[in-house]
DSSP file (Angstrom, degrees, kcal/mol; ACC not computed):
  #  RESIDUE AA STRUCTURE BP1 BP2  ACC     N-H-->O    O-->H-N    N-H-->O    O-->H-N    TCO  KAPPA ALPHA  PHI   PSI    X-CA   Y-CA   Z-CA
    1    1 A X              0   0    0      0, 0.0     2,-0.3     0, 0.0    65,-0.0   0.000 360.0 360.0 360.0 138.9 -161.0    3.0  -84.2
    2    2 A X        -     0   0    0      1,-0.1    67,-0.0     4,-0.0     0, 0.0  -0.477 360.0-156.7 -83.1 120.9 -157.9    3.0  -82.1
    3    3 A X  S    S+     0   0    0     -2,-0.3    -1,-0.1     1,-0.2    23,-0.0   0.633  90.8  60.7 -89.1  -4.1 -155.4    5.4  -84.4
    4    4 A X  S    S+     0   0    0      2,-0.0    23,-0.7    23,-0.0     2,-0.4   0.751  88.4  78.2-104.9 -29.7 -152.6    3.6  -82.6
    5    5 A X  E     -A   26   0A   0     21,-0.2     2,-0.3    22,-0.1    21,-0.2  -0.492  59.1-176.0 -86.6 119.8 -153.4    0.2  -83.7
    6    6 A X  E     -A   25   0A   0     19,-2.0    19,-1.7    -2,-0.4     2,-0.5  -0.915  20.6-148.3-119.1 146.7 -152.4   -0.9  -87.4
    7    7 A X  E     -A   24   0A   0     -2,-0.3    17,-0.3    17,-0.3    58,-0.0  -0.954  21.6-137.0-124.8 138.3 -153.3   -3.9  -88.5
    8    8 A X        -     0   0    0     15,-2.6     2,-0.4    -2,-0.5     3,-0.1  -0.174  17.4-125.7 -79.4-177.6 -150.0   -5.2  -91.4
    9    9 A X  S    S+     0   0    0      1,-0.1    -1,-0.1    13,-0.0    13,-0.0  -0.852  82.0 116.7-126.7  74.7 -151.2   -7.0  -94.9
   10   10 A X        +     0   0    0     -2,-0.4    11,-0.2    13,-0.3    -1,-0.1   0.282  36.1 148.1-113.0   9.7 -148.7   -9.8  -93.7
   11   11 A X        +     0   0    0     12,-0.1    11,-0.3     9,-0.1     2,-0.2  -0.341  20.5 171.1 -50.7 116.2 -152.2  -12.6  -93.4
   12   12 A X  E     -B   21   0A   0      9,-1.5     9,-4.1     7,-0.0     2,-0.3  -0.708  38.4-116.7 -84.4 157.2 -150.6  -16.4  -94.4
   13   13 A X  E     -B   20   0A   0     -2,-0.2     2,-0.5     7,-0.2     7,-0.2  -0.594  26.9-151.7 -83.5 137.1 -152.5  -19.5  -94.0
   14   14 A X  E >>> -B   19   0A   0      5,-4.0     3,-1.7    -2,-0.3     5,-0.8  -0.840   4.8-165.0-124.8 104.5 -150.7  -21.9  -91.3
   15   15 A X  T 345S+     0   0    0     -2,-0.5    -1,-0.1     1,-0.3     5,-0.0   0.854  84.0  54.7 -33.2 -46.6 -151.4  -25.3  -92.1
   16   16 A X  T 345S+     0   0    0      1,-0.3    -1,-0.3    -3,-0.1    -3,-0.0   0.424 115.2  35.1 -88.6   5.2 -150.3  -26.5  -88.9
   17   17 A X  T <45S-     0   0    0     -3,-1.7    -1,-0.3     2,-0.2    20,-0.2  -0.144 104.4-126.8-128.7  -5.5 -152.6  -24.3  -86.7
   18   18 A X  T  <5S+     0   0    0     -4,-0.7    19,-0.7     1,-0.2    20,-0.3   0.793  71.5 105.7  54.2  29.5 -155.2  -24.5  -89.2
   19   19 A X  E   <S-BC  14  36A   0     -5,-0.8    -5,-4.0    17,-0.3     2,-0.4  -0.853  75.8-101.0-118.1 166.6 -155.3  -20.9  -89.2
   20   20 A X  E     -BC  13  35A   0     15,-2.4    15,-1.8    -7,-0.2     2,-0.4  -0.815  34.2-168.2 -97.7 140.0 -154.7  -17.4  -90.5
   21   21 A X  E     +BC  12  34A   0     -9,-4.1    -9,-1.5    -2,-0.4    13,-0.2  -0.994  25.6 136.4-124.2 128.2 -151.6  -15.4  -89.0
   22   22 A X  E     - C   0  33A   0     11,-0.9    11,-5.9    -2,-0.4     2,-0.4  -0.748  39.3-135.0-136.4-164.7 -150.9  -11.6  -89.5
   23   23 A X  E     - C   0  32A   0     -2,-0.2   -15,-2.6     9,-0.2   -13,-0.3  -0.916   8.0-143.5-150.4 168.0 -149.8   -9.1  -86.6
   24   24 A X  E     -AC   7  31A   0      7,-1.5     7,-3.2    -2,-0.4     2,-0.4  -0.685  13.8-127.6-123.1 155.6 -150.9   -5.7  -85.7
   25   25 A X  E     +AC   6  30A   0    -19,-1.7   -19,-2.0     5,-0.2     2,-0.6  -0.985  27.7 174.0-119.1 116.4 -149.0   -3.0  -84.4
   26   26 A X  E >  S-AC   5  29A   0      3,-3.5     3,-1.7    -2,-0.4   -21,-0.2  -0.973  81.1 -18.7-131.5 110.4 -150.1   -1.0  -81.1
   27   27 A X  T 3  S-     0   0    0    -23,-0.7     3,-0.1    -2,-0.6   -22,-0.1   0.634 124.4 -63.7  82.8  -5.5 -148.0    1.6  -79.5
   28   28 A X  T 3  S+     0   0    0      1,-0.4     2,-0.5   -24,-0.2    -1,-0.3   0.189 105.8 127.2  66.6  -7.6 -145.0   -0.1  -81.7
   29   29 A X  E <   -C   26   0A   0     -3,-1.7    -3,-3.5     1,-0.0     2,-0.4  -0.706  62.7-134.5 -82.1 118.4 -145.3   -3.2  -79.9
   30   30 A X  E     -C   25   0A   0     -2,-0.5     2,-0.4    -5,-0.2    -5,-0.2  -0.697  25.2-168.8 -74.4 129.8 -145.8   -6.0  -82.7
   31   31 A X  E     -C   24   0A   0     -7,-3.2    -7,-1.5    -2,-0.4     2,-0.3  -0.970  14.2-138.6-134.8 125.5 -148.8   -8.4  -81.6
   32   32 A X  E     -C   23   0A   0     -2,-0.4    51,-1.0    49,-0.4     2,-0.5  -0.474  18.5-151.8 -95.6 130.1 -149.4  -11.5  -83.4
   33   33 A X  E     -Cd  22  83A   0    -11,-5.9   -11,-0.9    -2,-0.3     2,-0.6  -0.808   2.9-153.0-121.3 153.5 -153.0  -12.5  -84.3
   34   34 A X  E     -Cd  21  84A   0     49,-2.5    51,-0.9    -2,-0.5     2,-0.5  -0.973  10.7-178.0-102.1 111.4 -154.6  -15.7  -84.7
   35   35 A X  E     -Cd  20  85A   0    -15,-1.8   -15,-2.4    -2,-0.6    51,-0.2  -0.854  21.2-148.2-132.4  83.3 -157.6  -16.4  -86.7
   36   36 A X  E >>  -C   19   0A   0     49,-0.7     4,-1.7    -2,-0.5     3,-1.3  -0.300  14.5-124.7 -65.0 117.0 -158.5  -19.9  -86.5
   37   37 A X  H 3> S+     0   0    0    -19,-0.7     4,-1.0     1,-0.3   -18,-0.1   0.797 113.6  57.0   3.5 -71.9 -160.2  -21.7  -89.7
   38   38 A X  H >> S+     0   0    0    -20,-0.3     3,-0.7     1,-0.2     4,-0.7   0.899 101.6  60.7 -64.3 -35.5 -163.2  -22.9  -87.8
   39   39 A X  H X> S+     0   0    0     -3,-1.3     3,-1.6     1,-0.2     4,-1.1   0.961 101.6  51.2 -46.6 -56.4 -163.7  -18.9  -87.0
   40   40 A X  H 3<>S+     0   0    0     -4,-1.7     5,-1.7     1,-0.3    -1,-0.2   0.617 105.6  58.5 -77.7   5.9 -164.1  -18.0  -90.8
   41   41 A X  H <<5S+     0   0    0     -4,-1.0    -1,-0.3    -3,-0.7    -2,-0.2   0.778  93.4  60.1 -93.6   0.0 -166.6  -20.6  -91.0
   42   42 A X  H <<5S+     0   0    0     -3,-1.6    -2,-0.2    -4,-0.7    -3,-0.1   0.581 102.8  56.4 -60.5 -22.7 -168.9  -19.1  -88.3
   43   43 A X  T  <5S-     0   0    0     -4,-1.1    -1,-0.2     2,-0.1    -3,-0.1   0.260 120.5-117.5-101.6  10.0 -169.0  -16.0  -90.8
   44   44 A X  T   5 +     0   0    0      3,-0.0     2,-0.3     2,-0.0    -3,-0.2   0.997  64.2 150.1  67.1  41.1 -170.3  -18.6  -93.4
   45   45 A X      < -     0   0    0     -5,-1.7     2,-0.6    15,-0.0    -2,-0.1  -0.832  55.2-106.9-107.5 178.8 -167.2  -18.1  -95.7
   46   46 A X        +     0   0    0     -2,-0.3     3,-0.3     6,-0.1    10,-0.2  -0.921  43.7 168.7-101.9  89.1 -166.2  -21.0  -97.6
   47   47 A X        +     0   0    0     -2,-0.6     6,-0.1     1,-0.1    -1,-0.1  -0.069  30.1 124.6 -92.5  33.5 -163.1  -22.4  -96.2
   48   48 A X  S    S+     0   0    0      4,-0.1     2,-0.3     2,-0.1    -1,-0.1   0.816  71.1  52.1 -63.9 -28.4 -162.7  -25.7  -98.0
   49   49 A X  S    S-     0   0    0     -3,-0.3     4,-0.1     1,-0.1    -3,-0.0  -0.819  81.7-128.5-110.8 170.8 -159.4  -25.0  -99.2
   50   50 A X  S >> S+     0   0    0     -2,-0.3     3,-0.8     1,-0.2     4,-0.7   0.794 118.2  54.0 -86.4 -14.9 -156.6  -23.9  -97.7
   51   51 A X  H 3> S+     0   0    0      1,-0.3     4,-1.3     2,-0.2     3,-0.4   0.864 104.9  57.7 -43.1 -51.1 -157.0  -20.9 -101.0
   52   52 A X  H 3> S+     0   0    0      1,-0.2     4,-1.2     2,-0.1    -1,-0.3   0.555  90.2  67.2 -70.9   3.7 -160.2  -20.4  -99.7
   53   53 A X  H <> S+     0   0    0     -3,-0.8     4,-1.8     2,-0.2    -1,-0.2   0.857 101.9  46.0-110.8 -56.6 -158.6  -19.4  -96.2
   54   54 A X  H >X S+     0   0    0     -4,-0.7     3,-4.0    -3,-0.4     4,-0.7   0.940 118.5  51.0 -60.2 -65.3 -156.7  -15.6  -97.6
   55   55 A X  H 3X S+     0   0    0     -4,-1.3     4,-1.4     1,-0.3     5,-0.3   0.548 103.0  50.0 -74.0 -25.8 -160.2  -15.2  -99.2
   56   56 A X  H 3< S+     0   0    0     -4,-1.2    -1,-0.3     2,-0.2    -2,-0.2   0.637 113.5  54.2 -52.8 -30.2 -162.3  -15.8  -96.3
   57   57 A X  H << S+     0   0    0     -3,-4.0     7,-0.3    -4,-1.8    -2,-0.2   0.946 106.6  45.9 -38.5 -88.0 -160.0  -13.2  -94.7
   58   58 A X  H >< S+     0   0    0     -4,-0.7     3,-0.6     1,-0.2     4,-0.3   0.610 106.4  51.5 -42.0 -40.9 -160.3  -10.6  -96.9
   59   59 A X  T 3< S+     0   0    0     -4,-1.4    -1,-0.2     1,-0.2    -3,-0.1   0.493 120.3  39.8-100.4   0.6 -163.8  -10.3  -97.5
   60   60 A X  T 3> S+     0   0    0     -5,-0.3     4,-3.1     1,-0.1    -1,-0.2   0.174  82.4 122.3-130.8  28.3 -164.3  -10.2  -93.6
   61   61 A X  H <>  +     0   0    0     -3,-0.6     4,-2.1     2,-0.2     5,-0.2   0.961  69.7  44.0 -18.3 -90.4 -161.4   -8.1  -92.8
   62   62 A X  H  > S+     0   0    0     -4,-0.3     4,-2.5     2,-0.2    -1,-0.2   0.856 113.7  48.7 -52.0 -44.2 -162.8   -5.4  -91.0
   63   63 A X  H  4 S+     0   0    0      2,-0.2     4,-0.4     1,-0.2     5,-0.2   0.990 119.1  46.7 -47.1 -51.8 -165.5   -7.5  -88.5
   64   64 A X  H  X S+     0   0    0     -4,-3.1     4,-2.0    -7,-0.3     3,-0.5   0.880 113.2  44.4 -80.2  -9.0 -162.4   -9.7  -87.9
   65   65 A X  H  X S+     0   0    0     -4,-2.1     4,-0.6     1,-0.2    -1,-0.2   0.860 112.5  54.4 -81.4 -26.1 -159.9   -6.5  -87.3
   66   66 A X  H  < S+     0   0    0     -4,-2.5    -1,-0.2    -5,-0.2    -2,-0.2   0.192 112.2  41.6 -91.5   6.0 -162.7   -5.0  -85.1
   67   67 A X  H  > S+     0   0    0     -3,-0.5     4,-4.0    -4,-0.4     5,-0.3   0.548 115.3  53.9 -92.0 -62.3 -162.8   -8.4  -82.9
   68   68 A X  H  X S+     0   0    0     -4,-2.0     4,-0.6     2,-0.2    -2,-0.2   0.673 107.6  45.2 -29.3 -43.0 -159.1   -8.3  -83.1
   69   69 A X  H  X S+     0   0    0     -4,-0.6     4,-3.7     2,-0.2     5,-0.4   0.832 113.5  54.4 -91.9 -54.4 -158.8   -4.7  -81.7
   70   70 A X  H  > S+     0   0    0      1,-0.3     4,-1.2    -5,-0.2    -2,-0.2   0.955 110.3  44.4 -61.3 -56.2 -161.6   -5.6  -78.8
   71   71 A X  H  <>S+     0   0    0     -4,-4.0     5,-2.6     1,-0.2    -1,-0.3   0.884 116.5  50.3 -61.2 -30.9 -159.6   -8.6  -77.6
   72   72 A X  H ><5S+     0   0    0     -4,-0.6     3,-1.9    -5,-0.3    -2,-0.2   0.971 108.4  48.6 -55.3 -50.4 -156.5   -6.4  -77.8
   73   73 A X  H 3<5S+     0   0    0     -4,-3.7    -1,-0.2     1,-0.3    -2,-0.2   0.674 110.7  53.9 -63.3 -19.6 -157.9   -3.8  -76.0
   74   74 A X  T 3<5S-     0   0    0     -4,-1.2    -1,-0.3    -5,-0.4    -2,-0.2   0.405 105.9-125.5 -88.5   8.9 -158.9   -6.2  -73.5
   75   75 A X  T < 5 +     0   0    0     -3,-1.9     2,-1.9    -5,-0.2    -3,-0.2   0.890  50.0 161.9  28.9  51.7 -155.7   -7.5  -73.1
   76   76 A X      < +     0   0    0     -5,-2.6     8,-0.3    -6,-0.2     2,-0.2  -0.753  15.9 174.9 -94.9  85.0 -156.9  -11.2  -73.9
   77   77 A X        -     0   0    0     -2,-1.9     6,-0.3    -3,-0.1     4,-0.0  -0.744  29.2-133.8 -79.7 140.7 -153.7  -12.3  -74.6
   78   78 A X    >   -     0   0    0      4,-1.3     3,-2.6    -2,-0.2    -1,-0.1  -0.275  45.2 -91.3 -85.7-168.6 -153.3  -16.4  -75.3
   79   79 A X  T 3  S+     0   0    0      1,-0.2    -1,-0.1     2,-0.1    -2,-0.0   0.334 131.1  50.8 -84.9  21.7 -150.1  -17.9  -73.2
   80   80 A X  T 3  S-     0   0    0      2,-0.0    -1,-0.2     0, 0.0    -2,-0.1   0.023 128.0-103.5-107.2  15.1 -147.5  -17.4  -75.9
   81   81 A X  S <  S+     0   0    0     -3,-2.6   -49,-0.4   -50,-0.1    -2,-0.1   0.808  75.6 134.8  75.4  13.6 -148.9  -13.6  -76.1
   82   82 A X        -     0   0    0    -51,-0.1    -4,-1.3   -59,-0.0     2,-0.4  -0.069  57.6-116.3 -76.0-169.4 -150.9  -13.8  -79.0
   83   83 A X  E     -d   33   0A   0    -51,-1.0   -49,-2.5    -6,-0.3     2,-0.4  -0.931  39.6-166.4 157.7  99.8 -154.7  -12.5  -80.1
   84   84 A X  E     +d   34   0A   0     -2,-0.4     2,-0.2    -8,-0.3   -49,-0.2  -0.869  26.3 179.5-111.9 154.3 -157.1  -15.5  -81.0
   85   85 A X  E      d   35   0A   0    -51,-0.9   -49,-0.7    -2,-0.4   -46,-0.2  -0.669 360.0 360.0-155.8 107.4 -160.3  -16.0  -82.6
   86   86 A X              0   0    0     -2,-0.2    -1,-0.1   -51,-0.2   -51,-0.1   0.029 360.0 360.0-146.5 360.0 -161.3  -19.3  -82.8
């Protein structure tokens, strides 16, 4: 695990990207991560509500922070500078 890299407990649902958004911290540079809907149903969580979305989160945290960390690390940034997994 990268000791410089924090992941916040800021996760919200965004309706309108039909995703979960929280940010990470690396170095002090804030980085805003993306976690797309259709992603937490590939881990077979129940996203049928947008309720169901935090919980889907949460109980697959660490897999998705450890995806999260690997794209960082990769610098697979999207074009507004963001982190996806979709």
């Amino acid at each position: 695990m990268n000791q410089q890299l924090l992941f916040n407990d800021d996760a919200q649902a965004d309706l309108e990207r039909q995703a979960i958004i929280c940010s990470a911290m690396d170095g002090g540079m804030c980085i805003q991560c993306v976690i797309a809907v259709s992603y937490l149903a590939k881990l077979d969580a129940n996203v049928d509500e947008v309720s169901d979305w935090l919980n889907a989160y949460e109980d697959n945290r660490f897999d998705i922070e450890d995806q999260l960390e690997a794209k960082i690390a990769q610098e697979a940034f999207n074009a507004k500078g963001e982190v996806e997994l979709s």
